[in-house]
N, C-alpha and C positions, 0 to 999 in steps of 0.2 A: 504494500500500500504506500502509497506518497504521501508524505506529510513534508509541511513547507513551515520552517520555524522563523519567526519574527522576531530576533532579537538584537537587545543592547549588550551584553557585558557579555565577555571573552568566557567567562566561567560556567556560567548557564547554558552556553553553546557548546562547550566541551563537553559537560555533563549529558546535555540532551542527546549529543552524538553519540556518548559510548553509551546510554542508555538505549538508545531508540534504533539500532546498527544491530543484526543485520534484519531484522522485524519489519524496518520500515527503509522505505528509499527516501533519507531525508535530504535537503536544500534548505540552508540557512540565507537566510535574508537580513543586510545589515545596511544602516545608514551614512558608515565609513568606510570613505575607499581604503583607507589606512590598515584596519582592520580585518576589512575582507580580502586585503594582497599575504596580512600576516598567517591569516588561516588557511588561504588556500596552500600558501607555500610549507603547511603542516599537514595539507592531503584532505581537509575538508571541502566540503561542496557547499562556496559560501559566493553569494553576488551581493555588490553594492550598488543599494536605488534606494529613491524616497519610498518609506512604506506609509505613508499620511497619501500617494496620487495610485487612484483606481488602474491607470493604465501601467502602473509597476506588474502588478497582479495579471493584468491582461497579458501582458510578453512574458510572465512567467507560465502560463498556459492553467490556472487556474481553472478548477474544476467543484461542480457543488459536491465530487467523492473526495477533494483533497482535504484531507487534517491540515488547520491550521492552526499553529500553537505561537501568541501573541504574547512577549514575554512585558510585563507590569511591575517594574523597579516600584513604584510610587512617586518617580522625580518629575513625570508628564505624563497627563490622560492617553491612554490609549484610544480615546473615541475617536480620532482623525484616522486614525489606522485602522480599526474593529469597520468604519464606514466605509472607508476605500475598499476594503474584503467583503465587506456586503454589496457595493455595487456593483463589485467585478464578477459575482455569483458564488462567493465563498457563502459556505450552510454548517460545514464542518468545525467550527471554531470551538477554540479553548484558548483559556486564558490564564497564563502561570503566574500567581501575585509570587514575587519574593523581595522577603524582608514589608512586606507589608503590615502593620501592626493590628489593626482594624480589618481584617479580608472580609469578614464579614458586609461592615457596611460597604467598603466599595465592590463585594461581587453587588447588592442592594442596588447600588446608584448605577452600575454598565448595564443591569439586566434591566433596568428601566429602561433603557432605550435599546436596549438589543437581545430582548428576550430570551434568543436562541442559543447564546452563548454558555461555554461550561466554566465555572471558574474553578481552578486547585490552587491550594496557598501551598507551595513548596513544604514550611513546615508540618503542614499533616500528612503528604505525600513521604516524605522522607525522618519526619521527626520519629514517628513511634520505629519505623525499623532498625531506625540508628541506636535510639536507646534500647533497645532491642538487640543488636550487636553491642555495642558498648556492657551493657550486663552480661551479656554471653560471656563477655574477652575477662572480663572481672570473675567469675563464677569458672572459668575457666581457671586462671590463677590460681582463685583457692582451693581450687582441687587436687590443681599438681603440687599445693604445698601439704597438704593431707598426705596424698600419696606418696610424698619423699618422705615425712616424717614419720610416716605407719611402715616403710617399706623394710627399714630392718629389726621389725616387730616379729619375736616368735609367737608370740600366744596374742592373739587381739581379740579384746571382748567385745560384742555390740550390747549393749543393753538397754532395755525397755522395760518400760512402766509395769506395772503389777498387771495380772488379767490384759494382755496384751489384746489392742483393736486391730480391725484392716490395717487400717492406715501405722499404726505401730510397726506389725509384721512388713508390711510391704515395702517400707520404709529401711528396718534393716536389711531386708533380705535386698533390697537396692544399694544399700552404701555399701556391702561385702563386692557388688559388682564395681562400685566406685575404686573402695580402693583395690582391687583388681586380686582380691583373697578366695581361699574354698573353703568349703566347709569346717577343714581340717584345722587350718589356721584361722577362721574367727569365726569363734563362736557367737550364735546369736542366745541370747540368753535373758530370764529375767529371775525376779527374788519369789517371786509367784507362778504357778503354772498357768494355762490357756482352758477356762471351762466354757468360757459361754457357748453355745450352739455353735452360731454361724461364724464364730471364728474359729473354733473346733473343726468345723467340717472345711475353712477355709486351709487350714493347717493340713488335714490331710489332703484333701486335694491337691491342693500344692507342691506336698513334700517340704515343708516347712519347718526344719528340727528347731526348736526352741527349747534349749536347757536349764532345769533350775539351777539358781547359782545362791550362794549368801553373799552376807555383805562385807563380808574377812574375806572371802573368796576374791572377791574383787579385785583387790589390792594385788593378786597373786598373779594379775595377768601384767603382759609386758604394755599394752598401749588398751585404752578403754574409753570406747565412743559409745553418746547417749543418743539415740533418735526419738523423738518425740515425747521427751520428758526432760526436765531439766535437775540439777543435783538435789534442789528443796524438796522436791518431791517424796524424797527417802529419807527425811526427818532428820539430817543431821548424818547419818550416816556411811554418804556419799562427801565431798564438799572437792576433792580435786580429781581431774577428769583430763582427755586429755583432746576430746570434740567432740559439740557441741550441737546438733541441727532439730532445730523444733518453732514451730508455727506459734503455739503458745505465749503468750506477753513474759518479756524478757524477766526473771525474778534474780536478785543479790546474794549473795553471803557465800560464794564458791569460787573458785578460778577452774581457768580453761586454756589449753595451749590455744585453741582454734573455736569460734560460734560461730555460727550462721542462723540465726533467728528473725526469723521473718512474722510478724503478730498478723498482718494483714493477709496473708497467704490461708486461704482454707482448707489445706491440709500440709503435712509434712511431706507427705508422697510427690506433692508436687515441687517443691525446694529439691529432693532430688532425683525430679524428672528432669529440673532444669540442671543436676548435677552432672548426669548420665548424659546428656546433649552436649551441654559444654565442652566434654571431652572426645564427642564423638562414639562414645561407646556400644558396644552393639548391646544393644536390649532386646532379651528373649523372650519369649510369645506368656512364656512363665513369671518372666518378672514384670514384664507388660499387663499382665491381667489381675496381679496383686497390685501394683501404681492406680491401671482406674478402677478397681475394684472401692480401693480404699479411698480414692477424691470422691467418687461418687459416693460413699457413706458416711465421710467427716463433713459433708457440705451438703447431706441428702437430698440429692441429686441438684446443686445449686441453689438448693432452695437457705444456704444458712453459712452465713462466713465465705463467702467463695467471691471472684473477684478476674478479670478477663485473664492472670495467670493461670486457675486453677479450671478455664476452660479452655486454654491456651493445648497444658498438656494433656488433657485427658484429650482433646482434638487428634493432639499425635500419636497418642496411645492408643485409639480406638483400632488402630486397622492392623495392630501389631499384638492384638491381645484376643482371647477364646470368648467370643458372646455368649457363649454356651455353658461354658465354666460358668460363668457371673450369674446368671439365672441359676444354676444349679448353686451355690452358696448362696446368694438370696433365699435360698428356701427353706432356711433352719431361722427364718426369726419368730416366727409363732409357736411356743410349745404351751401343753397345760401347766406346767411350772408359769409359768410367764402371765397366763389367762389366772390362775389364784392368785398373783400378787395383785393382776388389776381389779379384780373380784374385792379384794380385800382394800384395795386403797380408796374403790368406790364407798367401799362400809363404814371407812371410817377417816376417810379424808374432809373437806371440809373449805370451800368456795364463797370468795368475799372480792367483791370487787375486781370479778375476774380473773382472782390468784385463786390456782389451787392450791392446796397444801396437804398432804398426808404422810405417816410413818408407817412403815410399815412394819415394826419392832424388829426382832431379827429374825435376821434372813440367811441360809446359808452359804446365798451365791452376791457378788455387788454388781452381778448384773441385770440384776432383777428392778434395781433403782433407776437406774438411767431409763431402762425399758418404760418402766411404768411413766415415768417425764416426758419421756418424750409422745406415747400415747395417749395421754390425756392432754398435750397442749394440739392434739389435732381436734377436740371440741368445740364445736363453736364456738361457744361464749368464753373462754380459756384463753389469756394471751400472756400468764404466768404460770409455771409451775416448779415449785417446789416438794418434791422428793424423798426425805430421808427414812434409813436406817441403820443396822448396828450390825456391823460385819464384824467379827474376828475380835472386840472386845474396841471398838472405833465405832463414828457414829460417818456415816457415808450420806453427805446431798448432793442431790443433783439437780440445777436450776436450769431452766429455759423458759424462754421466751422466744415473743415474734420478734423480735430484731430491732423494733423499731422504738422502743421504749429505754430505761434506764439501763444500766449495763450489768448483766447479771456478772461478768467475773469482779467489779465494783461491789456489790450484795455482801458477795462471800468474804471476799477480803477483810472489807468492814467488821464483820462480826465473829470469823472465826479466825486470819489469819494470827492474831495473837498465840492461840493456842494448838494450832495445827498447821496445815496442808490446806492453802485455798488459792483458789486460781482459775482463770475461763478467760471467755469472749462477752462481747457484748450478749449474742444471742444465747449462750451456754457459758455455764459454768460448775466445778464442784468444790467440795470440803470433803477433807477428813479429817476427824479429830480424834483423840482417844477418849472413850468414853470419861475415865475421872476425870481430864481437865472441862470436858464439857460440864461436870455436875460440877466443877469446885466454881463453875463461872455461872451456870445456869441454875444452878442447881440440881436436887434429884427427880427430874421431872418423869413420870408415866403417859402411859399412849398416848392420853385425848390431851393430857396436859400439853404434851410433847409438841404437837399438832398446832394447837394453839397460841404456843412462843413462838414458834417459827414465822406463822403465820402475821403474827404482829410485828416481828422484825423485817419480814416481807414489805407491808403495808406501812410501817415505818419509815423506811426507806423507797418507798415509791412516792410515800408524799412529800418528801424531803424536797424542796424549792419548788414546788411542782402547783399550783394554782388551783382552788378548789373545781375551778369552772373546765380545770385539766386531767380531773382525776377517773382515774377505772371507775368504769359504772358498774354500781354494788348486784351482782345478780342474786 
């Protein structure tokens, strides 16, 4: 196709050439003969004429199929020249603003008189891909410095959170490809084993070895990376590490050779998806289908925390990973286990102002809490809920909401981080505390009591600067 470009400055003509070659048969058109002796004699196809006179256009053999691309410095209206292309039977036009501050208003003021025309503002055209490489070439960096400094590691642990999620497993089982380990040399491991269902069934399918470890064990390995949990997580326990990757709001009190924490990213998986890319690494159909397995259930399905990275990679994941598998792990999240907790939190849970709130005293599994949170905030009238119980001699919440409201990892912080483990997102968030510091703070509270505290520090905090005529309506 012919395209016939209109321009001022040497840079935007060099650019358009090596862009537009060999796609298009371009002809550059400039208003200096100076200019256009300098380019041809560099192997462009450049003529000098007035582009403000119709009959330039006429002896360049202008056609209503040729692309015209009219470059718009902002130093003079392009109307003299957009006009002359109109009379001469240009239909094809576009119009490149660069360095234009406002494109907006003057695509507004040319399409007023010349309808037909398309405007690109260079910066949108070029600005996200570049910071888009530019992150790559960063993200790249820090991986080859991971990988130098893991590489004469005999024993490297990955470790994850207690009750490990998708996005945990998939997660480690992604940086062992980062740093370019097997099975044999890092171990993926946590301080807790893997029960819930459908990470159960994700595990086997996969082939997912996840080992128990202690926390004296720890120290025994040569280099030891966390994904998707941070040191505070493990009560003091943990406090030096040696890297660091998690989506989670950055928390204090630990050192790290190496982070990468990203809060606004809606899942870990995708931090490194963007790892695995950076480097060029081949990613298997297996580590592929644990990546969107897991963005698709920490953001379910986009619907919470996610953000154009966390559809960025699951776009590149899609056609490298088993659809099939994924439906088939989907299908361990409804058990009867799961159907009595919700049974039971209907019984004796307890709805104010669109908070729900229930305990469900204890329980043998902590994943029966978040399950139940997250199925009653799909209720209608529900656009809070609150969660808890008492796992393992620890009082476990788990908060959610729509997104659009106070911030539920905010909530938690407030009221338990004193005395525990608390931390989230705006849309989610949890606590864990040990049961006695809960009663030396709360006191000795029982069920309905239990239900009740919560539920007031819930509504406490939602009315907190919040305007009567702004508040949840009381259902």
């Amino acid at each position: 196709m012919r395209c016939l470009a209109v321009c001022q400055t040497d840079l935007v003509i060099r650019m358009l050439d090596e862009i537009l070659l060999p796609s298009f048969e371009v002809e550059f058109l400039v208003d200096s003969k100076l200019m256009a002796r300098r380019l041809h004699e560099a192997g462009l196809n450049v003529t000098a004429a007035d582009p403000r006179r119709t009959d330039t256009y006429l002896k360049a053999d202008l056609t209503p199929g040729t692309c015209v691309i009219v470059e718009d410095n902002g130093r003079r209206s392009p109307r003299k020249i957009l006009g002359a292309i109109r009379d001469a039977g240009g239909t094809l036009v576009y119009v490149l603003g660069v360095g234009i501050s406002d494109f907006r208003s003057r695509e507004e003021e040319l399409k007023a008189q010349f309808p037909e025309l398309n405007y690109l503002a260079l910066s949108e055209l070029f600005g996200g891909p570049l910071l888009t490489e530019f992150s790559r070439s960063i993200t790249r960096l820090k991986v080859q410095q991971y990988q130098r400094f893991f590489s004469d590691a005999d024993r490297v642990l990955i470790l994850l959170h207690n009750e490990p999620d998708p996005d945990a497993l998939a997660s480690g089982l992604a940086l062992r490809n980062v740093l370019r380990r097997t099975r044999q040399t890092a171990i993926i491991a946590a301080l807790e084993g893997v029960t819930r269902p459908e990470n159960v069934r994700m595990v086997n399918l996969l082939d997912i070895h996840v080992e128990r470890v202690t926390a004296a064990q720890v120290a025994e390995y040569d280099r030891v990376a966390l994904v998707d949990v941070q040191p505070h997580y493990f009560g003091g326990a943990i406090d030096k590490v040696d890297l660091v990757i998690d989506h989670h709001p950055e928390q204090p009190g630990y050192s790290a050779v190496f982070k990468d924490i990203r809060a606004d990213y809606g899942s870990t998986s995708t931090i490194l998806t963007e790892h695995l890319r950076a480097v060029d690494a081949n990613i298997s159909e297996r580590a592929a289908t644990a990546l969107l397995y897991a963005i698709k259930s920490d953001t379910l399905f986009f619907n919470r925390q996610a953000n154009r990275v966390d559809i960025d990679a699951f776009s590149y994941l899609y056609p490298l990973s088993d659809a099939a598998l994924i439906r088939k792990m989907e299908g361990a999240e409804i058990t009867m286990e799961r159907l009595e907790y919700v049974l039971k939190a209907k019984q004796h849970g307890r709805m104010v102002e669109q908070v729900f709130c229930a305990f469900l005293g204890t329980t043998p599994r902590e994943d029966f809490i978040p399950y139940v949170a997250d199925f009653y905030l799909q209720l209608e009238d529900v656009r809070w809920t609150v969660v808890s119980g008492i796992v393992n001699d620890s009082v476990i919440m788990s908060v959610r909401n729509l997104g659009y409201s106070r911030n539920a990892g905010e909530f938690v912080r407030k009221y338990f981080a004193d005395i525990g483990s608390a931390g989230g997102h705006r849309a989610m968030a949890k606590a864990v505390v040990p049961l006695r510091a809960f009663r030396e703070k709360f006191g000795n509270v029982q069920a309905e009591a239990f239900t009740e505290r919560v539920l007031a520090m819930a509504l406490e905090f939602l009315h907190e600067h919040q305007p009567p005529d702004k508040r949840l309506v009381r259902a």
